[in-house]
C-alpha positions, 0 to 999 in steps of 0.5 A: 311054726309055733314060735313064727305064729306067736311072733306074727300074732306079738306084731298084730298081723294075723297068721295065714297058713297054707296047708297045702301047697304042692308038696307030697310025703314020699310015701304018698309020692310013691303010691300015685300021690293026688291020683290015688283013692285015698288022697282026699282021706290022707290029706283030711288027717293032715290038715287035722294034724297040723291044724291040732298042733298050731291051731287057734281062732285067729288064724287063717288056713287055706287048705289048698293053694292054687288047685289049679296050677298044680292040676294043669302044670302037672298034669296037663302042660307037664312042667311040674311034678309029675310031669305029665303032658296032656293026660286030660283025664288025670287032670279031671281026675286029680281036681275032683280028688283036690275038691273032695279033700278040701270038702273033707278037711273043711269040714273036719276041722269046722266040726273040731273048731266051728270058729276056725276059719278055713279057705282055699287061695285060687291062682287069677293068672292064667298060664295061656294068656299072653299077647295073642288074641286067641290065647286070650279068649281060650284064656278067659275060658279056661278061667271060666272053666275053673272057677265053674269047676272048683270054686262052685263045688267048694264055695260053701265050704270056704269062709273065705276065698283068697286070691294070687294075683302076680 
């Protein structure tokens, strides 16, 4: 990661890194992965870890990457890992564990690196809208609903808040 940080920054292009993007240690895995307690201490020493490695103030990193994608498709519609279909308290439980462990890991890594910037990337697309009405207007809720629920618990701690938009 190093050697790709160093080629980007030769070509003036300014290294994004996301530090989380769905994936989980099999150990972690195995003891319930986001759902278990200590998930947001366990990824605060992570993100530490790899920003400790390859670090530098001209890099961007993104602790999480489209929180809720992961939260509803694994935990809600059960089309991703874990695959659980409506477990709509494992879903509250599991943003409220993403949005502790980006408050933890921001703000270790600002006490580290005050010059660090760090933010989190948000999904626009909603996996409900399509061509019918009411999945529109249930659409736009769930968009609300969100934004209400992450982004205003975290936007204090973000120096900057990316957008996918497929």
């Amino acid at each position: 990661y190093r050697k790709v940080v160093a080629a980007l920054k030769e070509r003036s292009i300014t290294p994004m890194i996301s530090l989380w993007h769905f994936t989980l240690p099999l150990w972690l895995a195995e003891k319930g992965g986001v759902l278990h307690p200590d998930f947001p201490e366990y990824f605060k020493r992570y993100c530490r870890t790899v920003v400790d490695a390859i670090g530098a103030p001209d890099i961007l990193f993104v602790t999480i990457n489209e929180p809720f994608a992961f939260a509803s498709l694994g935990f809600f519609r059960g089309k991703w890992p874990p695959f659980k279909r409506g477990a709509l308290l494992k879903y509250l439980v599991v943003t409220g564990r993403l949005v502790r462990a980006h408050l933890l890991a921001y703000q270790d890594i600002k006490k580290a690196y005050p010059l660090y910037k760090v933010g989190v990337v948000k999904n626009n697309k909603c996996v409900l809208a399509n061509g019918n009405p009411l999945n529109q207007l249930l659409a736009v809720c769930v968009r609300w609903y969100t934004n209400r629920l992450f982004l205003d618990r975290v936007h204090r701690a973000c120096d900057f808040i990316g957008l996918n938009y497929y």
